[in-house]
N, C-alpha and C positions, 0 to 999 in steps of 0.2 A: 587532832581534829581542827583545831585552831589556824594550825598551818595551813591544814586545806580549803580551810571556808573564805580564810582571809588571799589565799595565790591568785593569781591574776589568771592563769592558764585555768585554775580548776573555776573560777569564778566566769571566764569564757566560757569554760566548755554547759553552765549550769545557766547560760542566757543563751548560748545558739538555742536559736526552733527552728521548725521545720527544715525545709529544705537543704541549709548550711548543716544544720545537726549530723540529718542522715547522713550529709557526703562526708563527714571527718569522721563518724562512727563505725563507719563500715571498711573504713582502711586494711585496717589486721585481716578481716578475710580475703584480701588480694594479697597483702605481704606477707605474713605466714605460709601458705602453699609454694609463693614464689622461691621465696629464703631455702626452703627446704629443697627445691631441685634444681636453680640457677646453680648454685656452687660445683654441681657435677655435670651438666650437659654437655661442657666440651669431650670430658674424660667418657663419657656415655656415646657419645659420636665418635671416639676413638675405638670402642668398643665393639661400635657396630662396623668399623669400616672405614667410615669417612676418614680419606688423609689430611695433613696438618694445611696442604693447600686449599683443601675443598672446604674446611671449617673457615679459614681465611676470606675467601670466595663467599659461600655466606652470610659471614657478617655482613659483608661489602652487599652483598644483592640484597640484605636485610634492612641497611643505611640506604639505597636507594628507594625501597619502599618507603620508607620513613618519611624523605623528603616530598616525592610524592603527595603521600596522605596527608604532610602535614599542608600542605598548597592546599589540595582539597577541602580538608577538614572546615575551612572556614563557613566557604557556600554551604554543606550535608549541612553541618550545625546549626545553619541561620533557617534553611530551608525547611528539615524538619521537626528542629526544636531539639531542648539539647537533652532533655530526659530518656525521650525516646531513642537518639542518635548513640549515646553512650550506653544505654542497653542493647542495642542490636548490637552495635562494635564490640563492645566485651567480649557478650558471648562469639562473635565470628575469629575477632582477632587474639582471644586470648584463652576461651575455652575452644574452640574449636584447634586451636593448635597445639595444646597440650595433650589431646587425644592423638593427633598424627604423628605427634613425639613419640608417646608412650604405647603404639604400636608400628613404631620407625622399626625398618630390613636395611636400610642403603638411605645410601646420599640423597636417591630422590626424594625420599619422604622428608629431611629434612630442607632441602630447597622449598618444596611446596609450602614448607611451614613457616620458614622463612618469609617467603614472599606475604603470606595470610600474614603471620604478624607484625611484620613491618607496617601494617597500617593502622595498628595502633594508635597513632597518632591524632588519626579523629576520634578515637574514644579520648585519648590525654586534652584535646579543645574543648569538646562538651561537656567535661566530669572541670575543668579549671572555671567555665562558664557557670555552669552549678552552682561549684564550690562559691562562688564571691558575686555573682551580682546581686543579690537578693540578701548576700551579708551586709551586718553595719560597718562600717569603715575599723573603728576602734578596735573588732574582734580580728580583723581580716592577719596582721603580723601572728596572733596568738594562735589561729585558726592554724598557720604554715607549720607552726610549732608542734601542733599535737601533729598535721599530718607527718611529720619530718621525725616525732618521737615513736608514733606507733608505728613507720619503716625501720627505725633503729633496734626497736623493741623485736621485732617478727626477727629479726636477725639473728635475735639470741635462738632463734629455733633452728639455726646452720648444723651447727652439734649433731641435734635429734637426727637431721638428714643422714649425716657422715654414721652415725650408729645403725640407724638401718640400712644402708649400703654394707656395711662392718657385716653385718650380721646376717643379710638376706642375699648378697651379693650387688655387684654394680646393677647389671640390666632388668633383673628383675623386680630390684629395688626401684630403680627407678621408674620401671615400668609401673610399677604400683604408687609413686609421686606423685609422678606427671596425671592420674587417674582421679586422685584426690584434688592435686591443684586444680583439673578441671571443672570436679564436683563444686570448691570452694567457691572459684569464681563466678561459676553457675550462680549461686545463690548468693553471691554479693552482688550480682547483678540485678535479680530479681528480688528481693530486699530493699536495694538504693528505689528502685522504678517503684515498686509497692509505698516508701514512706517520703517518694518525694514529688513535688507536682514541678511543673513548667514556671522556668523563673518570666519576671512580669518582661524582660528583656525579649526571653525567648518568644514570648505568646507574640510579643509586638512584631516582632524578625519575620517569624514564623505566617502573620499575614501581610506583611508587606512584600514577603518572596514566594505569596502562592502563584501567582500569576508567571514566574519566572523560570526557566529550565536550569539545569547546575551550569550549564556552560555560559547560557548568560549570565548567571552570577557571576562565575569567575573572571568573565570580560569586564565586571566594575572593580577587580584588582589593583587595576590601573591607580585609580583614585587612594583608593588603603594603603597601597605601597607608596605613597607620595606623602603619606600621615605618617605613615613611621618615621621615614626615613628625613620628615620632617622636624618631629618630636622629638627636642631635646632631653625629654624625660624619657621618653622609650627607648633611646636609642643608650643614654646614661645606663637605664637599668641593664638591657640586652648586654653592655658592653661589661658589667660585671658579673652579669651570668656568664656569658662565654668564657672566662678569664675562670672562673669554679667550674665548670664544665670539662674544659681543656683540663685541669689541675684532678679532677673527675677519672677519666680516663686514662690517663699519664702514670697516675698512682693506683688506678684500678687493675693494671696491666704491669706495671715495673716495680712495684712494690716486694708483690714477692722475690719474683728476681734476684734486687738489690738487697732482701733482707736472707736470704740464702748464698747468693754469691761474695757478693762485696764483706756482709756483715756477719756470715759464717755459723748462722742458725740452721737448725735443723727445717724438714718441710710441716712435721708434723706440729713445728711449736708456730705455726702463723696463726691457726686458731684460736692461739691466747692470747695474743698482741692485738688481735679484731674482735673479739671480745673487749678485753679491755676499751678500745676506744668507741666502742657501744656504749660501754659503760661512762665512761668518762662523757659522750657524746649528750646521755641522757639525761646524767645529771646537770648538765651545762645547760640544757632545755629548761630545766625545772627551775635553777637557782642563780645562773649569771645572767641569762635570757632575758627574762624577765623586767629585770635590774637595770640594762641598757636598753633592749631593743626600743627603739620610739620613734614610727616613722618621723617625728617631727625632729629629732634629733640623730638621723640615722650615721650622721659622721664617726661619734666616738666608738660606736660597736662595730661597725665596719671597718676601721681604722685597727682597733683591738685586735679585732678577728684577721686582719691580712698578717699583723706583725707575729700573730700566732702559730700561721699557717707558717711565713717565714721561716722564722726561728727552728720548725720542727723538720721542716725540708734541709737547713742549715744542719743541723745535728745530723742529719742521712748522709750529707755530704762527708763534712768532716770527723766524724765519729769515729775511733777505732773500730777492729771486730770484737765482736763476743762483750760488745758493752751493753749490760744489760740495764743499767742504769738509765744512761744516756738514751738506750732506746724508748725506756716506758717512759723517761719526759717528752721523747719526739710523738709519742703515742698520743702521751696528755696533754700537753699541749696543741695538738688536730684536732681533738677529741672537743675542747673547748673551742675553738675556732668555728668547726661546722654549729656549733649551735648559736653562734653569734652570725656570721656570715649566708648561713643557708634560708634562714627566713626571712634576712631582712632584703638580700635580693628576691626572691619569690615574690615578697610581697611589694617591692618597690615598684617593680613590672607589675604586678596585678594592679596597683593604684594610677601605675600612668598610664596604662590605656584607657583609650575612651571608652567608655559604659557603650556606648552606641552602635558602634563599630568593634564589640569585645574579639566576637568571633573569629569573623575573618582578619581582624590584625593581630589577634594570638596568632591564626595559622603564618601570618608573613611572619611575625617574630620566630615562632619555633622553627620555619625553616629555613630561615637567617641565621640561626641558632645551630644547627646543624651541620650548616655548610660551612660556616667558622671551625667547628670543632674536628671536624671530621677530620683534616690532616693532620693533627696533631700526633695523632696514634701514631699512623706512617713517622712523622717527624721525630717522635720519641724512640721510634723503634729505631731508626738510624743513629740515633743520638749514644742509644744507650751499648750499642755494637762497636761504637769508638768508648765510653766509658759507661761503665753502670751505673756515675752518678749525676752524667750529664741530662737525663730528664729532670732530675731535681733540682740541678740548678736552673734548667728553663724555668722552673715550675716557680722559684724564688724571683728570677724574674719578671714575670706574670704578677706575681703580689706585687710588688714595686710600684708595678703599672694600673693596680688596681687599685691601691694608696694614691696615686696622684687622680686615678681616675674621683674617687671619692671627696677630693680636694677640687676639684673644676667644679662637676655636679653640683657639689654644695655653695660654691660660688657665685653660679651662673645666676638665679638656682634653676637646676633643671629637672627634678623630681617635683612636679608642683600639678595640683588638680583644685578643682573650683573652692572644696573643700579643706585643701590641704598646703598650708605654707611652710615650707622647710625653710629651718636659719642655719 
């Protein structure tokens, strides 16, 4: 009990009020549903039809919404305040599309759902807007953490998915998921909107853009996009998300692969290996997290966290097959990484944009952020058709780069707010 009264994460979560509270509270009922049917929706569109081009296709027309909405998302946010914006968006972009999943015939239903949910992206502005203007600065790293451990946590619910698939069959099982995850989101929607009110940012946004249409908002772009791309500090943080982003993707998609191909595992033991780095991921949150993360000192965790990442992509490369040793330190080793690395860029970008302008310069970072990433996939997939282990060594590369990035930054210094001086 001692442990808990005295931790820094549980002594956060026991001073958020209001506002900040609700939004890190209510996490698990978006990532629990999600955990449970993401893991099977390609094999669920194989089922119903859709070929391996047309899933392909999708994504891609899915990534264009994305980009899209996240342009937009800045003006909706400002214009009509971000409580209400992330409640209507939830339920269009994320309950409304679990239902045309979960009674999908063909392709076309899943294009249509596609497009709806690619524009998630303005609920991800207003729910980040939420989350942190109206937090204290002190809480905001700790704040990433629990949202970053309760995603890691709903994970452990993948399993429960796979059993009743096992047991109920693929499409029907699913069919009954996708039904639930709608009910879920439903009610994390309407839950957040019931215990949260308008941050003091939004109320102010919110009358200075009655007067104005979405299109003239989006015509003062001009001006935001000239602030990012200004901002040494934004442009720092963006360039170390993209770099975890890319690494995101790369290994979200070639992992299995390379741990069936290259390294001569079976399909059904990857369950255990992602488990574990759940595991490992979570306790990293609670016990090394803590220890280092300090935006005022964000060098040595972010420095930790690349060479961790390193070393376990390094072990992928050179590793015999069938080492099972070597693979559960590349495991543990990521596992501690993402809990060093994933919150302190979240929050490095959360603390360098400007309060003022949160809005619409999230939406120019996210879809900065997007259009970086996006080739990668294509890139990796090429990569790994010449070798199974050459996305990893891109991926080693990438750290490299993100270690020297971390070395400028802290130099310059270019993570710095009125409040906040980094040595």
């Amino acid at each position: 009990m001692n442990f808990i009264n005295s931790h820094p994460l549980f002594q956060t979560l026991r001073e958020l009020k209001g506002t900040p509270r609700a939004t890190v509270l209510t996490e698990p009922l978006f990532g629990i549903p999600y955990n449970l049917y993401a893991p099977f929706l390609s094999v669920y569109m194989l089922a119903l039809g859709v070929t391996d081009q047309w899933i392909g296709a999708i994504a891609s027309l899915g990534l264009v919404f994305q980009i899209i909405s996240a342009i937009l998302s800045g003006a909706i946010t400002d214009k009509f305040g971000r409580r209400a914006t992330l409640f209507v968006t939830d339920l269009i972009t994320w309950s409304i599309p679990c239902l045309i999943w979960a009674i999908a015939q063909n392709t076309t239903y899943f294009v249509i759902a596609a497009m709806i949910n690619g524009l998630f992206r303005i609920a991800h502005t207003a729910w980040t807007c939420l989350l942190v203007e109206d937090a204290e600065e002190r809480h905001i790293v700790h704040m990433w953490t629990w949202i970053m451990i309760f995603a890691v946590c709903s994970a452990f619910f993948s399993p429960l998915g796979g059993w009743i698939v096992q047991k109920f069959g693929l499409i029907p099982a699913m069919r009954g998921l996708l039904v639930f995850g709608s009910i879920m989101i439903t009610a994390k929607a309407a839950i957040l909107f019931a215990f949260s009110k308008e941050t003091g940012r939004g109320v102010q946004r919110m009358e200075e853009t009655r007067g104005s249409s979405i299109i003239n908002l989006m015509g003062d772009y001009r001006s935001v996009i000239k602030q990012v791309f200004r901002s040494k500090a934004i442009l720092g943080a963006l360039s170390l998300m993209v770099i975890t982003n890319i690494f995101s993707t790369v290994n979200g998609s070639f992992w299995g692969v390379l741990f069936t191909s290259k390294l001569g595992f079976d399909n059904s033991q990857i369950a255990i290996f992602v488990m574990l780095k759940s595991i490992i991921t979570t306790i990293g949150f609670f016990v090394i997290g803590p220890r280092l993360t300090n935006l005022l000192h964000f060098r040595l965790p972010m420095w930790a966290g690349f060479a961790g990442y390193f070393a376990s992509q390094a072990l992928l490369v050179f590793m015999p097959a069938h080492s099972v040793v070597l693979l559960v330190i590349s495991v543990v080793l990521e596992g501690a990484a993402v809990s060093l690395v994933s919150p302190m860029t979240e929050s490095l970008l959360a603390v360098a944009m400007e309060t003022k302008e949160r809005a619409r310069i999230s939406a120019v970072v996210y879809a900065t952020l997007i259009l970086f990433t996006s080739p990668f996939g294509w890139i990796a997939g090429q990569l790994s058709a010449i070798n199974r282990s050459l996305p990893f060594v891109m991926n080693m590369g990438l750290f490299v780069i993100g270690a020297l990035l971390v070395w400028v930054i802290n130099r310059k210094p270019a993570i710095k707010q009125p409040a906040l001086e980094i040595s």
